[in-house]
C-alpha positions in Angstrom: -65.7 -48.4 -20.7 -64.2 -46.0 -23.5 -60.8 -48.7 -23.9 -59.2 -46.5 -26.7 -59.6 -43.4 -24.2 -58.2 -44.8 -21.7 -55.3 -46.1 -23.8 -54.7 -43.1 -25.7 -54.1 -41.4 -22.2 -51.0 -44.1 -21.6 -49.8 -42.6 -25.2 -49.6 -39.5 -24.5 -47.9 -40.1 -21.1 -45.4 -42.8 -22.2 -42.4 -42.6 -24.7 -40.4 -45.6 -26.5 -37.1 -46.3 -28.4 -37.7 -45.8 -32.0 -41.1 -44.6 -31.4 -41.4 -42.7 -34.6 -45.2 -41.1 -34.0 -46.8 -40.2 -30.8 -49.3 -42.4 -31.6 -47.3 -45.8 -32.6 -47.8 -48.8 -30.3 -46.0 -50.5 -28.2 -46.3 -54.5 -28.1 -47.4 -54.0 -24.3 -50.8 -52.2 -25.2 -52.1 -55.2 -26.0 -51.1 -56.9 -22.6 -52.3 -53.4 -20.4 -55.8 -53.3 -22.3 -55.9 -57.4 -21.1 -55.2 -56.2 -17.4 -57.7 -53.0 -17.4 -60.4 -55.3 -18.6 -59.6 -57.7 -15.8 -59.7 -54.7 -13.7 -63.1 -53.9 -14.5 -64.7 -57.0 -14.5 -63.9 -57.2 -10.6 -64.4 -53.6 -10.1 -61.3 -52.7 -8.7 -59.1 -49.8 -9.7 -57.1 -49.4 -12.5 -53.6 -50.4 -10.6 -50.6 -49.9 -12.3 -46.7 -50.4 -10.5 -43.9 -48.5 -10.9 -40.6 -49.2 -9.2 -38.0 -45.9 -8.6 -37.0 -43.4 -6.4 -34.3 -45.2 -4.8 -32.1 -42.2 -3.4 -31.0 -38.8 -3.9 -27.2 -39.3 -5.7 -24.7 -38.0 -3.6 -22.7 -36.7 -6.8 -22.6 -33.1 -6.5 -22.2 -32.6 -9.9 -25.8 -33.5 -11.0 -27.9 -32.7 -7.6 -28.3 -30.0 -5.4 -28.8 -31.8 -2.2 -30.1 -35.0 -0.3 -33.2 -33.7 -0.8 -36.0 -34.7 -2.5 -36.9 -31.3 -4.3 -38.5 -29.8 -7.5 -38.1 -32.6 -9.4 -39.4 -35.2 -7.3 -42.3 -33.2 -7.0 -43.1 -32.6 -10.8 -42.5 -36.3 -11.6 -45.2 -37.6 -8.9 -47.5 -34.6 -9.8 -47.3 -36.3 -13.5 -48.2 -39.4 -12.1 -51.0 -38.2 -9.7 -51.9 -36.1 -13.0 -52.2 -40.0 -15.5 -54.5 -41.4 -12.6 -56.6 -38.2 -12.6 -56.5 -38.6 -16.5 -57.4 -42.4 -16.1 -59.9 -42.1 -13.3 -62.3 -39.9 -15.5 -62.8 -42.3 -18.0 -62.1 -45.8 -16.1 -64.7 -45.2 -13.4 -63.0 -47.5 -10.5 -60.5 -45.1 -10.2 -56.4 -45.3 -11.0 -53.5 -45.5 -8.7 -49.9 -45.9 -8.9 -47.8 -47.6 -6.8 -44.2 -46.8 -5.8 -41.3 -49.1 -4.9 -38.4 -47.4 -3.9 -35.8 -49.4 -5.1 -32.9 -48.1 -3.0 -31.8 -51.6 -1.5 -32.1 -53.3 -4.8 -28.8 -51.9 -5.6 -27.5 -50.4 -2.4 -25.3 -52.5 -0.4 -22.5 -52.3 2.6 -20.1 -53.6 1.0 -18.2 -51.4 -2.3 -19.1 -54.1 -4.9 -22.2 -51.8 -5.6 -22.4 -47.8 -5.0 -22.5 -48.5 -1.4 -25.0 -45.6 -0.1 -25.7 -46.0 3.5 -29.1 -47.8 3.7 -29.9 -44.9 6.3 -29.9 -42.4 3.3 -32.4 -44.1 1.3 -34.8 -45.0 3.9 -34.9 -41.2 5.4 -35.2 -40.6 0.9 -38.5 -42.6 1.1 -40.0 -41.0 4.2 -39.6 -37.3 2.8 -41.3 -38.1 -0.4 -44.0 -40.4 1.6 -44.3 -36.8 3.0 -43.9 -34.5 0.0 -46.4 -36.9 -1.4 -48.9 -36.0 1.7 -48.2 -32.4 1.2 -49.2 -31.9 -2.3 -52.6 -34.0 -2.4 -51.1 -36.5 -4.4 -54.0 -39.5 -3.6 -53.2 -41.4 -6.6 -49.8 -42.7 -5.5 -48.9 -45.3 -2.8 -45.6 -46.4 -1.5 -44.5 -49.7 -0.7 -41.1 -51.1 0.4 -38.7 -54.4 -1.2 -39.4 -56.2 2.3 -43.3 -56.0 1.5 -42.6 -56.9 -1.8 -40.6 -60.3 -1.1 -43.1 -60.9 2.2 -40.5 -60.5 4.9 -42.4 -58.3 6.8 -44.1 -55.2 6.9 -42.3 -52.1 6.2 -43.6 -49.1 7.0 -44.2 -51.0 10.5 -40.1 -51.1 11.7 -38.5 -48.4 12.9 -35.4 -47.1 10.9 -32.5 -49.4 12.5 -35.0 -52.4 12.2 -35.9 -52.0 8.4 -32.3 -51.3 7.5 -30.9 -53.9 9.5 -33.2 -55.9 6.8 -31.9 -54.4 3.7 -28.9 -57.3 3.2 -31.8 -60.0 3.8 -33.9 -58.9 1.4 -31.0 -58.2 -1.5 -29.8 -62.1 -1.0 -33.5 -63.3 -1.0 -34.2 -61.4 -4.1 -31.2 -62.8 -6.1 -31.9 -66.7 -4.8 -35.2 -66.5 -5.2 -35.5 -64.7 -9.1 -32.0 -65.5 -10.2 -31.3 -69.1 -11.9 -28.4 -71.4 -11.4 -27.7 -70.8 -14.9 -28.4 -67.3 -15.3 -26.6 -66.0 -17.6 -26.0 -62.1 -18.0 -24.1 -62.2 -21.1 -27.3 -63.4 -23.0 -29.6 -61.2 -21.6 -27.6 -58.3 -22.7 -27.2 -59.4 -26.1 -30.5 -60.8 -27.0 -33.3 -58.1 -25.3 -32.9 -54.6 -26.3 -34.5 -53.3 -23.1 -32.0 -55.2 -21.4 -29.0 -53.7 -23.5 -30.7 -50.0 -22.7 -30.6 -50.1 -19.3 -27.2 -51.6 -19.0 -25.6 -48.7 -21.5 -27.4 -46.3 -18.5 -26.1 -48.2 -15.3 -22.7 -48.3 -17.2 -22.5 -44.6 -17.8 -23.8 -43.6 -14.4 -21.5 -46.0 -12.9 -18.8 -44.0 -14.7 -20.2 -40.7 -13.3 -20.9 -41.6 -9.9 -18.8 -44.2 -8.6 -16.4 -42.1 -6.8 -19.2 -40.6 -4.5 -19.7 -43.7 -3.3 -18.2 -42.8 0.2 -16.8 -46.6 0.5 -14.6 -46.9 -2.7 -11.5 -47.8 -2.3 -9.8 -44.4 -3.1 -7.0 -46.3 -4.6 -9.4 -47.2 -7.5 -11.1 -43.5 -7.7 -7.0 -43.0 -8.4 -6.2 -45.6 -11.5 -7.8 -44.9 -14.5 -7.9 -48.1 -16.1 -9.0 -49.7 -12.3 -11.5 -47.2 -12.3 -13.4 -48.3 -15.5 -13.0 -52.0 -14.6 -14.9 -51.1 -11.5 -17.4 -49.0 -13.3 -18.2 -52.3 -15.9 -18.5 -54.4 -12.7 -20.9 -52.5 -10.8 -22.8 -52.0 -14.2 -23.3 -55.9 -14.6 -24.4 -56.4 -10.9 -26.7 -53.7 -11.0 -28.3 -55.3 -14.0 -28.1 -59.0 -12.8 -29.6 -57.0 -9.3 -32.5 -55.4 -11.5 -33.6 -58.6 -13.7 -33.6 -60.2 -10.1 -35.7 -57.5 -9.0 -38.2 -57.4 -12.2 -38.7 -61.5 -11.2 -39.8 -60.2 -7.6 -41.8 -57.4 -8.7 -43.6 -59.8 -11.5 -44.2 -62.4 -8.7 -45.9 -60.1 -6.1 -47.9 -57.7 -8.5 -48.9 -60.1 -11.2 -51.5 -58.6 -12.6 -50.6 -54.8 -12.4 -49.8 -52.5 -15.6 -46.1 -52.2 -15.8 -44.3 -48.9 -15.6 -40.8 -47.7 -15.9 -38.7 -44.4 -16.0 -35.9 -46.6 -18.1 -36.4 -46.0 -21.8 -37.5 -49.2 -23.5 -39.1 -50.5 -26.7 -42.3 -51.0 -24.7 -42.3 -54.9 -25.4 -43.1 -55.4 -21.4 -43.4 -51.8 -19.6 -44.6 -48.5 -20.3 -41.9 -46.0 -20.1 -42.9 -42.8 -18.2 -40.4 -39.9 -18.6 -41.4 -38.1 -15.7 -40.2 -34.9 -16.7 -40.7 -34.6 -20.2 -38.2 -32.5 -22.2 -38.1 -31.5 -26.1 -34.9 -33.7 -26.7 -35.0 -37.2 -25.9 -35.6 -39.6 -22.3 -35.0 -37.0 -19.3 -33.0 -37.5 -16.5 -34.4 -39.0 -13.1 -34.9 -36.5 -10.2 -32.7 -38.4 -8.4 -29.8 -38.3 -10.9 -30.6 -34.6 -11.8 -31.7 -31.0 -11.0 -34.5 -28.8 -12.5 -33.3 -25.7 -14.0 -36.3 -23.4 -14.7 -35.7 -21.6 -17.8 -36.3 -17.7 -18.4 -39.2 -18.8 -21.1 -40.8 -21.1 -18.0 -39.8 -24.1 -19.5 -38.5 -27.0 -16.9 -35.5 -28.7 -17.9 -33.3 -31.4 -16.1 -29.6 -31.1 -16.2 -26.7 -31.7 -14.0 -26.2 -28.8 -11.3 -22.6 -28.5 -12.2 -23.5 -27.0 -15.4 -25.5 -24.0 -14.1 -23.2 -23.1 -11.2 -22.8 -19.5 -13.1 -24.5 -17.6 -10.3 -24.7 -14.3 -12.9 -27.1 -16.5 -15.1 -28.9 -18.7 -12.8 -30.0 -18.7 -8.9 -30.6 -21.6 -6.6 -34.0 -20.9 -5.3 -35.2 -22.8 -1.7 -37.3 -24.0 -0.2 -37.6 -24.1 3.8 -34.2 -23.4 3.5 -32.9 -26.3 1.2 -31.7 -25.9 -2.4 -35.2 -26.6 -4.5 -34.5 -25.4 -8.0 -32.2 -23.4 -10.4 -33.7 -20.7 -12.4 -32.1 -18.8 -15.3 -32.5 -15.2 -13.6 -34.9 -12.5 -15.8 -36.3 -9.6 -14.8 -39.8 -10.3 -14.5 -38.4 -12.9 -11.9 -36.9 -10.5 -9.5 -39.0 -9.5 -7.0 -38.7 -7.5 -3.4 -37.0 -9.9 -0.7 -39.9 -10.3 1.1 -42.0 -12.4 -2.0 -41.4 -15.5 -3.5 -42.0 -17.2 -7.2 -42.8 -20.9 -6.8 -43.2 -22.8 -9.9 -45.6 -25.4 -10.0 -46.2 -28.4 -12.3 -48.2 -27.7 -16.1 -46.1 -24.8 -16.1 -48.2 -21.9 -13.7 -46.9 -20.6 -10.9 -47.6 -19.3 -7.3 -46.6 -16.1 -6.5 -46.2 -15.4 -2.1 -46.0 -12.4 0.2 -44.2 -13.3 3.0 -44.3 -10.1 5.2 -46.3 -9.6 7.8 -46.2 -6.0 7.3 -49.1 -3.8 6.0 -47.0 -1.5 3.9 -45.9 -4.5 1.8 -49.1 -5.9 1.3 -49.9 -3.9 -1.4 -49.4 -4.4 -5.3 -47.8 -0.6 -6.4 -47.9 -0.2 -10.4 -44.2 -1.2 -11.1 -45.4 -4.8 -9.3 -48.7 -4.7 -10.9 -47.2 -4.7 -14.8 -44.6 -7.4 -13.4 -47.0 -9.7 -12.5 -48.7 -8.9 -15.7 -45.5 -9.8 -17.4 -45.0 -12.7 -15.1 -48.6 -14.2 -15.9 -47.8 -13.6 -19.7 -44.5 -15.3 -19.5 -45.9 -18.5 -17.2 -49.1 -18.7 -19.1 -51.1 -17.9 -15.3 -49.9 -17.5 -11.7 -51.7 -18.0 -8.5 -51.3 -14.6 -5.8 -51.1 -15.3 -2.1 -50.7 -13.1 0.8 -51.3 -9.4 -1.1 -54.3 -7.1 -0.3 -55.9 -5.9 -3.0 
């Protein structure tokens, strides 16, 4: 077993705070290279958890829809991609598995962001499916009742699983919270700790008021506003640390992920869509704005609502993408230009007629440009 391969291909997947190299290490190497060794000595695949995709934020500002879309597609495609990566070199085989944290800091009550527990259960099935659709074998899904042993989730209906939801949020906390806990601490003395606080209090800040049970006397006063902002910040971190005792209790032995930066002293940090400056947004905090050069970047939709210089492209009739519009991207009604992820793209005639079938040479030199530009597309439905 090539052990430096296999960890040289969680470098160049991972990112930390004050990584200075692309090839500095993090404390946890040592502790993954312990697991895949463990792995292998039982034969079993290289299993590795990562919990996220909780819902799709209902702050119009930064998403396009309820939707999982673009994004969530590219960031499981990475994923899949790591265990395709992994798999060739460890020769068990790699997967992922996905817990979709939604109910870790949902709740009915406006103490937390208070998104209906409908919305993030109908989140998980459309990326269970999304997942299906684009071949992604290396990633399986699992809910917070499986992961406390309530009960099996993907075996209740809708109203029964969320009915659950409140159960498994006071189980989590009483189980993997101490009488003495002691948030204050935390935040102070573990930098990974004070990272994903500074995020929950920012996004608290940002989102708050789409949470469709504030009070909207609060979204009103300025000063009660922040309070509530700092509050929800420190329960969704007490909330996480609860959630991180669960996770390390039921999947003891699995390589730690995480889309939260970190100083990778006890996780791996995977920016799942990797941009030239700094920790990307989540797909579910952001949209993907295809740039005129091909590049993906994620951003807040409310800053590429300029319809001159960018167009929302769909897909089965829900927002997908924004892309900064070009020429070589402008194409008869009647075909589409799908991005994909590494980059390529796939390029579709939808018409049934024969007329349109055919490549003329004005289309021929843009798809020469739009190969050029892409670095490779994929033609469908043409006759050549």
């Amino acid at each position: 077993m090539d052990m430096n391969g296999i960890l040289d291909i969680f470098r160049r997947f991972s990112q930390f705070e004050g990584q200075a190299t692309s090839d500095a290490l993090p404390a946890y190497e040592k502790t993954a290279a312990a697991r895949i060794r463990e792995f292998h000595a039982s034969k079993k695949p290289l299993s590795m958890l990562l919990p996220a995709f909780p819902w799709k934020n209902p702050n119009t500002e930064k998403t396009l829809s309820s939707d999982p879309d673009f994004g969530e597609e590219l960031a499981m495609a990475r994923l899949n991609h790591m265990c395709e990566e992994l798999s060739i070199l460890y020769p068990f085989g790699a997967e992922v598995t996905l817990v979709a944290d939604g109910p870790v800091y949902n709740e009915a009550t406006p103490d937390l962001l208070a998104i209906p527990d409908a919305d993030f259960y109908d989140y998980g099935l459309k990326l269970r499916r999304m997942a299906a659709n684009e071949g992604f074998t290396h990633l399986k899904f699992t809910r917070l009742l499986d992961v406390l042993l309530l009960g099996n989730g993907d075996a209740l209906s809708k109203t029964e699983y969320t009915s659950k939801a409140e159960l498994c949020r006071r189980e989590m906390e009483g189980r993997f919270l101490g009488a003495n806990f002691d948030l204050d601490s935390q935040v102070a003395s573990e930098r990974d700790t004070t990272l994903t606080y500074q995020k929950y209090v920012k996004s608290a800040r940002e989102d708050l008021k789409w949470g469709p049970a504030i009070d909207p006397a609060i979204k009103a006063d300025p000063e009660r506003y922040e309070a509530e902002a700092q509050k929800v910040a420190e329960h969704m971190t007490k909330r996480l640390l609860a959630y991180e005792g669960a996770l390390a209790y039921r999947f003891p032995n699995y390589i730690r992920l995480s889309i939260h930066r970190s100083t990778g002293k006890s996780k791996i940090s995977i920016p799942l869509i990797p941009q030239p400056q700094g920790f990307p947004l989540t797909p579910w905090h952001s949209c993907v704005v295809v740039a005129a050069s091909g590049e993906y970047r994620t951003g807040n939709a409310k800053d590429f609502r300029n319809l001159e210089k960018y167009e929302v492209v769909k897909k089965d009739g829900v927002p997908y993408f924004l892309r900064e519009r070009h020429v070589d991207f402008d194409w008869p009604s009647h075909v589409q230009l799908y991005h994909r992820y590494g980059g390529q793209a796939v390029l579709v005639n939808e018409s049934n007629d024969k007329e349109k079938k055919w490549l003329d040479g004005d289309l021929k030199l843009k798809l020469a440009n739009v190969a050029l530009r892409l670095g490779g597309v994929e033609v469908r439905g043409f006759t050549a």
